[in-house]
NUKERO-705063 format. One record per residue (C-alpha): residue in three letters; x, y, z. Coordinates in steps of 0.001 Angstrom, whole numbers, plus 500000, padded with zeros to 6 digits. Each point is the difference from the previous one (the first is absolute). Last residue first. Layout:
# NUKERO-705063
ALAXYZ/...
END
This chain:
# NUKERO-705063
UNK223637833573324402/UNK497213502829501164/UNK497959497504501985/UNK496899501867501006/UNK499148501561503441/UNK497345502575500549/UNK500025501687503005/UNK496682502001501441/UNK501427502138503056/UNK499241501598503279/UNK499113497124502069/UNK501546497430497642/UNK498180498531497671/UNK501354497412497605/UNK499761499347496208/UNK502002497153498314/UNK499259500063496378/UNK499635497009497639/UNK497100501525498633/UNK498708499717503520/UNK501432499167503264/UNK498667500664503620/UNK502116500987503131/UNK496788500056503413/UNK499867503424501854/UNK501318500825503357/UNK504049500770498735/UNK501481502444502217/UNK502943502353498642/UNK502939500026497915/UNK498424497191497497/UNK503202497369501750/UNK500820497199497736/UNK501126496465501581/UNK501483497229498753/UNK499652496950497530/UNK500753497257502660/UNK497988502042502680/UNK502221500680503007/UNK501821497468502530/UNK502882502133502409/UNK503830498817499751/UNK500686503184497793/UNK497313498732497764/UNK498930496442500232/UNK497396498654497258/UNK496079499602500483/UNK497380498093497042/UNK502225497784498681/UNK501134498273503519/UNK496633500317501167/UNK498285498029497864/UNK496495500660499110/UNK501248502066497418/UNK498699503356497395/UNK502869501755500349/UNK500210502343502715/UNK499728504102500190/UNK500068501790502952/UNK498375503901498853/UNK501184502159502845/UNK497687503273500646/UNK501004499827504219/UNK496025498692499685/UNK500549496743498260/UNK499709499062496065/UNK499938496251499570/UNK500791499149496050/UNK500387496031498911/UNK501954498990497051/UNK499055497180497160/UNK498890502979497187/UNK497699501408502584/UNK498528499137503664/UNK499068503160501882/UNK499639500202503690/UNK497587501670502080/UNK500382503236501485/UNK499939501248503859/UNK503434498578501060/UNK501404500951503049/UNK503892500639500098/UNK502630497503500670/UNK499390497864497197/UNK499743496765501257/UNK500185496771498319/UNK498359496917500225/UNK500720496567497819/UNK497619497142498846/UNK496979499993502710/UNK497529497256499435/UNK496641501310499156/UNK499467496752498218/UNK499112501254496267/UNK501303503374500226/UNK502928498952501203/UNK501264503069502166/UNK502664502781499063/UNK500053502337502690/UNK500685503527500251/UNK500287501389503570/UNK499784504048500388/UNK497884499931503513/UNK497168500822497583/UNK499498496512498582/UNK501816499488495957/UNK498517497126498075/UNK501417497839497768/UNK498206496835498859/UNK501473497464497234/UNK497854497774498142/UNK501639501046496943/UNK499055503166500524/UNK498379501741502848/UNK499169503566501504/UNK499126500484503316/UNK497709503612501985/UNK501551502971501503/UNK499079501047502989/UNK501301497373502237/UNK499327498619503457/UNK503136497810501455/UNK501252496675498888/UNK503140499242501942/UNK502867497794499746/UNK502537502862499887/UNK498807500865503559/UNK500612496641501181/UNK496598498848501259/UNK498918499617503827/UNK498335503911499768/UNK498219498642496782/UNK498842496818501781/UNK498424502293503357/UNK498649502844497515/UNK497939496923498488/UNK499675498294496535/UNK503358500433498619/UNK500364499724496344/UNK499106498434496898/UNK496703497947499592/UNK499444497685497304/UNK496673498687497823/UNK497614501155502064/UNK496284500142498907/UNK498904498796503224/UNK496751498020499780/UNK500588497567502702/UNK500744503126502570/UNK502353499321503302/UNK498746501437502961/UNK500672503478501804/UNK498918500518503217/UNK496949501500502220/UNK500123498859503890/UNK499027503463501307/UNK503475501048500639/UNK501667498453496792/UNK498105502654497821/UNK499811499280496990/UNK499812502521496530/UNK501878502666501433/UNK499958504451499001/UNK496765499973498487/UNK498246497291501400/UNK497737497132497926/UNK496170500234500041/UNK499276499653496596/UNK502274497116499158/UNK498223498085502426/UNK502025498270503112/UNK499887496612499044/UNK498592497771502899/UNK502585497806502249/UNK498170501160503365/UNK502830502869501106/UNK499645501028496592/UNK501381499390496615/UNK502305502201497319/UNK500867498319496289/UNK503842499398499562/UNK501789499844496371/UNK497375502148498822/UNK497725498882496877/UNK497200501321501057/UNK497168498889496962/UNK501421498872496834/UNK503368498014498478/UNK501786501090497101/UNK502443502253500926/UNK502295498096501746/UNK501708502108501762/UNK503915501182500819/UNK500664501470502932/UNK502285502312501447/UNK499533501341503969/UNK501674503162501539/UNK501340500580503659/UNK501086503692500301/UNK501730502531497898/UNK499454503564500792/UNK496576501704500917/UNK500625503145497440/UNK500259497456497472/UNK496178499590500252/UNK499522496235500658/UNK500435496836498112/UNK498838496388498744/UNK501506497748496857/UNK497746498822497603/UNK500756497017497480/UNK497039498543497632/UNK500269496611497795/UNK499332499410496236/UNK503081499849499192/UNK500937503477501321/UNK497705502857501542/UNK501089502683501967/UNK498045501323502896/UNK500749503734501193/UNK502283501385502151/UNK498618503042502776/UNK497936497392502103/UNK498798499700503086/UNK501986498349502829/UNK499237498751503562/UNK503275499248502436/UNK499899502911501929/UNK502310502813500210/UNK498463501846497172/UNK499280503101501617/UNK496219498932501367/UNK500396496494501047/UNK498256497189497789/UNK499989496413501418/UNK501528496960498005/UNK498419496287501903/UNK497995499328496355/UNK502893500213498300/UNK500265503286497714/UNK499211499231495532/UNK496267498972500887/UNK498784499062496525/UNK496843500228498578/UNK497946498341496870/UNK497628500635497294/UNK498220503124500800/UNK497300501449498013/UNK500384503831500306/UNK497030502114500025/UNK498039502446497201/UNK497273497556499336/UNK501251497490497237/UNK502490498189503030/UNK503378501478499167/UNK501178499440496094/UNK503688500031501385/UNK499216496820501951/UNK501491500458503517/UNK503520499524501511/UNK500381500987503513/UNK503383500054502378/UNK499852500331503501/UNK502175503049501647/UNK497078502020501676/UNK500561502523497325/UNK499319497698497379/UNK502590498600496987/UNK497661499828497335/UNK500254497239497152/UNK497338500145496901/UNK499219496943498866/UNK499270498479496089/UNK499538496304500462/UNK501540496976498182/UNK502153498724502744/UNK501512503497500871/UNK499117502440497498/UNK501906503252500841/UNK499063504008501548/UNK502257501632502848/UNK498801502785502360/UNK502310502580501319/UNK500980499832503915/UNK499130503231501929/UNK496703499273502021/UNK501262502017503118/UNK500616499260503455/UNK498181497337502017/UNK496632499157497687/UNK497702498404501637/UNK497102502266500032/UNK498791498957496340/UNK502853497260498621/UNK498385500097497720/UNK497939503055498307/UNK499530498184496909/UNK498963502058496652/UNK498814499130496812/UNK499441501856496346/UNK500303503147500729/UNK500383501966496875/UNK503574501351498991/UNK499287500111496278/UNK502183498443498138/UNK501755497533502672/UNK496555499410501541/UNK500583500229504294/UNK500928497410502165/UNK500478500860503751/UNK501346498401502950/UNK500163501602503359/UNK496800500932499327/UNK497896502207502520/UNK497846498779503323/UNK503327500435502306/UNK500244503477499622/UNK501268501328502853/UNK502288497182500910/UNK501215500011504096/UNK502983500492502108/UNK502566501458497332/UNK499810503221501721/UNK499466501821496351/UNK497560497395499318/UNK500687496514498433/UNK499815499208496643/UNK498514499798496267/UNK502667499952497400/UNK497803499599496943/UNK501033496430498800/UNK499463500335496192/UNK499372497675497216/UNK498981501870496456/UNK498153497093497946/UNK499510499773496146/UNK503553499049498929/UNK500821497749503065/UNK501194503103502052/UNK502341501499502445/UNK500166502353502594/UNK503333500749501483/UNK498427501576503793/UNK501966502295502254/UNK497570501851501408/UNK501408502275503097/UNK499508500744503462/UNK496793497694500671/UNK497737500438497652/UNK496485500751500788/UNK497651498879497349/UNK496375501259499730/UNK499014498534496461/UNK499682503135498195/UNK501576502403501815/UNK503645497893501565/UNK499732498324496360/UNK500148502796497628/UNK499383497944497094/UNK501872501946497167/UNK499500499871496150/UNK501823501340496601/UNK502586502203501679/UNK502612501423498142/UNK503040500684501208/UNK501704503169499909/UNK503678500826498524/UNK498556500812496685/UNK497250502617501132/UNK496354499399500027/UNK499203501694503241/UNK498481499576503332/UNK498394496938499050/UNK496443499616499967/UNK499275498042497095/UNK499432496602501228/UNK497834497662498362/UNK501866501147497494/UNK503546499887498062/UNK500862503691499766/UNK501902499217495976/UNK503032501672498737/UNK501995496614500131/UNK502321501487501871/UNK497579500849503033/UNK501025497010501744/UNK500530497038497365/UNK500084497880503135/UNK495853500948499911/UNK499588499437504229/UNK497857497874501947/UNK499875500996504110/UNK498826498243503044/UNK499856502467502650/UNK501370499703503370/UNK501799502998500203/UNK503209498831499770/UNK499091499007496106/UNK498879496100499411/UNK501045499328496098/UNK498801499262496819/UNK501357501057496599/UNK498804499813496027/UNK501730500059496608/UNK500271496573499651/UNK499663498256503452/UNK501736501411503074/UNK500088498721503604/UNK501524502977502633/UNK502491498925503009/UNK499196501198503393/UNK501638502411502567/UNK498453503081498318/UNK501811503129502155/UNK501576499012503122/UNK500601503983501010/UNK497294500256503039/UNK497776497113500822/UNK496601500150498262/UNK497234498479501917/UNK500841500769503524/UNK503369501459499275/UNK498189503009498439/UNK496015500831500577/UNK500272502983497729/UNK500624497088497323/UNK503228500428497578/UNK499780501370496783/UNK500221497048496932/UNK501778501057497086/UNK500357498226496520/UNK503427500634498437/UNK500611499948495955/UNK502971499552497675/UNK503292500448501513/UNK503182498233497944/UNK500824497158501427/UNK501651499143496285/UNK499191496583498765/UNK496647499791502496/UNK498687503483499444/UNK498847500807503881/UNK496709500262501772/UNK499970500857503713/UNK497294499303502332/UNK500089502580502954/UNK498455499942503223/UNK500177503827501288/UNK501971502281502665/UNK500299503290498396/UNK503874501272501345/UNK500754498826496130/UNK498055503042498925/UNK496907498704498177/UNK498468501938496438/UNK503374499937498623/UNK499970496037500190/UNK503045497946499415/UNK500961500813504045/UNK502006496923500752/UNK498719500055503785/UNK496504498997498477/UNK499832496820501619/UNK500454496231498278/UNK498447497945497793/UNK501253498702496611/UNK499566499446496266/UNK501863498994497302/UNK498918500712496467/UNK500583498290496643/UNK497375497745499754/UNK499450499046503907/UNK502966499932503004/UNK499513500088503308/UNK501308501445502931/UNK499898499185503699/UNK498258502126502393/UNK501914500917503359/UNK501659503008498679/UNK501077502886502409/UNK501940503135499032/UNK498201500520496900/UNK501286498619496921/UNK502829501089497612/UNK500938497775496706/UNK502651498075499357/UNK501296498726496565/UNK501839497027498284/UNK502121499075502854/UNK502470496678498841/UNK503195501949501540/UNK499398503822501454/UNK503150501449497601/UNK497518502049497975/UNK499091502073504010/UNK496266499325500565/UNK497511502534498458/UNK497219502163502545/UNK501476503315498619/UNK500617500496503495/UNK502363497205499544/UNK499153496669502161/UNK502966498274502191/UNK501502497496499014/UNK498705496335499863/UNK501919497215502315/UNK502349496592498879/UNK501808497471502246/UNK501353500681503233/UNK503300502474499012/UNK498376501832497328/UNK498834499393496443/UNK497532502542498430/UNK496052499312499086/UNK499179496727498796/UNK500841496313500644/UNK497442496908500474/UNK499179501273496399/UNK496682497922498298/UNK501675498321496671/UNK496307498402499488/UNK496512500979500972/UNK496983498403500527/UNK498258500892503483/UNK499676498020503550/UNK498338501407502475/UNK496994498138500608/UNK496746502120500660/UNK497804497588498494/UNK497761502825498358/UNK503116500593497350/UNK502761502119500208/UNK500907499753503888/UNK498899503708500742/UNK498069500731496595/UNK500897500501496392/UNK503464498375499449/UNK500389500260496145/UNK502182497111498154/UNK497060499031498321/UNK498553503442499086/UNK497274501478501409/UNK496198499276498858/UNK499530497068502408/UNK499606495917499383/UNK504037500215499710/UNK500187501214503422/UNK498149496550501194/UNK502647497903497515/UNK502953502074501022/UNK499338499307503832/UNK499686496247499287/UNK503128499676498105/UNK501971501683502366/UNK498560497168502802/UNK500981497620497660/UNK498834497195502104/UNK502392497056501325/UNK499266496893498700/UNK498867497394502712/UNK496697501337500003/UNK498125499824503250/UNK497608497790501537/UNK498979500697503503/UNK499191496370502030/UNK502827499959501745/UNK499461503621501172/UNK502919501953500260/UNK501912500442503331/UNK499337502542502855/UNK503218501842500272/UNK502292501284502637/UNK502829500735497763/UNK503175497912499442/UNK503477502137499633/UNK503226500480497723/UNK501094503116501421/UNK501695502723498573/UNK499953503185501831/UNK501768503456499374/UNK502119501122502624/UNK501145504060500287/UNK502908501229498829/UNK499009501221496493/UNK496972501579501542/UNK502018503026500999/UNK501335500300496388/UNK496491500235498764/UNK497920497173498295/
END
């Protein structure tokens, strides 16, 4: 928070969502999970320690919510709103005085890729603006991964990724790796700006080994990754991204899931390459094809940018992937035997009567979040590009158990008759002027809905009652759900009943989801604020008056610039990206 923001109104409200209620006949357990518990005992099934956080979310369910205990909500120096970091030393150190800061480290100048943490290393993407490499200026534009000691930040290894010649088409200029790596033992996957699938050796060139397939690298020097495999997916399987790929692939230990950020042309008016995967699943050792799915084909409206989520959901392994065209597909991670996906259900996550304008000012999502999986349910929230601003969103939670289309509404004609699947609109899925509509489905998977469903209800809504799109994705605990939408807005929701708890806004957009640690709640926002709440449902715990204003009941930190990636813990250390800057926060009492 800055001094300006001081005198501006936070909002409390104590509100009821629009919500579709949960199924009489869904049986739930009265206890509430351990969702902590869960996410240790998946990570615990890998070769990294327990405490480790090896992927975005820490385990293939994509919930946020670490072990860790004596977590700071205070670090940096003390001023007049709260607390704030100082500014970096050339010698890239924090000042001794910096409270509860253990180390920082220098990244590029943007970082949209969210760290993790594996035995003993911490690694993050970013762009090359830091300059570790003699062999690259820091003018060279390139998609870095960065590789740090985890007790000390010191350097290790960078792997380098040159831009495209076709730029901002496929490769937009200075966003670096926007995605998270996975990591098992000593080995790395990630998506590179390029489009390529990539495994890495985390021992780098340290271990004095050239790992192989892969032997090509331009050197063998320290600070160099080593490559072990790459599927150049743009060559080999005739992907065209659209601006960037942002995908956090994970894995269920034999498995590599991918979405390959297949999109719209430079004019956004049509898909080039609507015959190649959208989803992709590769072997983890050996980066084989193993299945592909090219849904949603010609459909898609922007880019396919959400990251794909892996969980058993009533006793069968599914892979979630949030489509391009905004529905929501979970197949079986074996795929069909013959190279294709075998797909178990679909979700439509816009209302039937949503209609896609080029810009973002219609009221048809993709996705940028990704599905999160808790007690045996899914929740998926909808979004744009940030550059299209915050518009109407949708949040859902799913039964993930049922088969077939699973949409809240299915699509008819003027006669009554289904409109097929196949033959379904880009941009609009009825259209009132030839007598289509939307009807109610009998198979809908939904559980709750939270939100707005038109521009018209959104519009008639108190702004500080709103649900807009979001790019990040929710974490829960304790059957608590707290989700941050682009306009800035966190809000704490029952994750049970999708009944609203509390709402409070940030006043600055939010592009990270939260963290839930050691009974506290982190929301990072874009003026590089970190609001931090206990973990409540109430909002008299969770807020407290400042200077006659509401603020979060255990403050406010500011990183000294933007925040766009997600706060993890590990080892009982906070770590947080800003744009320019790795942090890692310990308690130092």
């Amino acid at each position: 928070m800055t001094a300006a923001r001081v005198s501006l109104a936070a909002t409390l409200l104590l509100i009821t969502a629009t919500l579709v209620p949960a199924r009489p006949g869904n049986r739930r357990s009265r206890r509430k999970p351990d969702a902590t518990r869960v996410a240790v005992k998946a990570i615990d099934k890998m070769k990294v320690g327990r405490r480790d956080w090896p992927q975005w979310g820490g385990w293939a369910g994509r919930n946020n919510t670490p072990r860790g205990r004596n977590i700071p909500h205070e670090w940096g120096q003390p001023s007049s709103f709260g607390f704030g970091v100082g500014r970096l030393k050339e010698s890239g150190r924090f000042e001794k005085t910096q409270k509860n800061i253990k180390w920082a480290a220098r990244l590029g100048s943007q970082s949209y890729g969210s760290p993790v943490v594996a035995n003993g290393k911490i690694f993050v993407g970013t762009n090359n603006a830091a300059g570790y490499l003699k062999r690259f200026s820091q003018r060279v534009d390139l998609g870095c991964l960065l590789c740090f000691e985890e007790w000390t930040g010191k350097f290790l290894w960078q792997a380098s990724s040159q831009k495209l010649p076709t730029g901002r088409v496929h490769d937009m200029p200075m966003q670096g790796i926007c995605g998270s790596p996975y990591v098992d033992h000593d080995r790395l996957w990630y998506v590179t700006s390029r489009g390529e699938v990539v495994c890495l050796d985390t021992e780098g060139f340290h271990d004095g080994r050239n790992d192989g397939p892969f032997r090509a690298e331009p050197n063998e020097h320290l600070d160099e990754a080593d490559v072990v495999w790459v599927v150049d997916m743009m060559k080999q399987l005739g992907t065209l991204q659209h601006n960037m790929c942002t995908c956090s692939v994970t894995s269920d230990g034999k498995r590599l899931f991918v979405t390959t950020g297949n999109g719209v042309s430079y004019d956004h008016r049509t898909v080039p390459a609507p015959a190649a995967p959208s989803f992709l699943v590769l072997d983890r050792d050996s980066g084989k094809v193993l299945w592909t799915d090219n849904s949603p084909a010609d459909k898609i409206l922007h880019g396919s940018w959400s990251s794909p989520t892996n969980a058993k959901l009533g006793g069968q392994p599914q892979v979630l992937f949030g489509g391009g065209d905004g529905w929501l597909y979970s197949f079986d991670p074996k795929g069909n035997g013959r190279g294709g996906s075998r797909l178990l259900w679909k979700f439509d996550c816009n209302p039937k009567a949503a209609r896609w304008i080029l810009g973002g000012r219609g009221s048809r999502n993709g996705f940028v979040s990704m599905a999160v999986v808790y007690d045996g349910l899914v929740y998926i929230t909808v979004g744009q590009d940030p550059e299209h601003g915050a518009g109407i969103g949708h949040m859902w939670c799913i039964d993930g158990t049922r088969r077939g289309d699973v949409s809240p509404e299915l699509a008819v004609d003027a006669n009554g008759k289904l409109i097929p699947f196949a033959q379904r609109r880009r941009g609009k899925a009825v259209d009132p002027a030839a007598g289509e509509r939307a009807i109610h489905n009998s198979n809908s998977a939904v559980v709750w809905y939270y939100g707005q469903k038109t521009l018209k209800q959104l519009q008639a809504t108190k702004f500080e009652r709103q649900w807009h799109q979001s790019i990040g994705s929710v974490a829960i605990k304790d059957d608590l759900l707290f989700a941050a939408d682009f306009s800035g807005l966190v809000h704490c929701v029952d994750a049970r009943t999708g009944r609203a708890l509390w709402t409070y806004d940030l006043l600055a957009s939010a592009w990270s989801s939260p963290l839930i640690v050691d009974g506290k709640v982190y929301v990072a926002d874009e003026d590089g604020d970190i609001a931090i709440f206990p973990l409540t449902g109430d909002p008299r715990r969770a807020l407290k008056r400042v200077d006659g204003e509401w603020a979060p009941a255990l403050g406010e930190v500011n990183m000294g610039d933007s925040v766009y990636t997600t706060p993890i813990v590990a080892n009982n250390v906070l770590y947080i990206a800003s744009r320019d800057t790795l942090f890692a926060i310990k308690d130092s009492d």
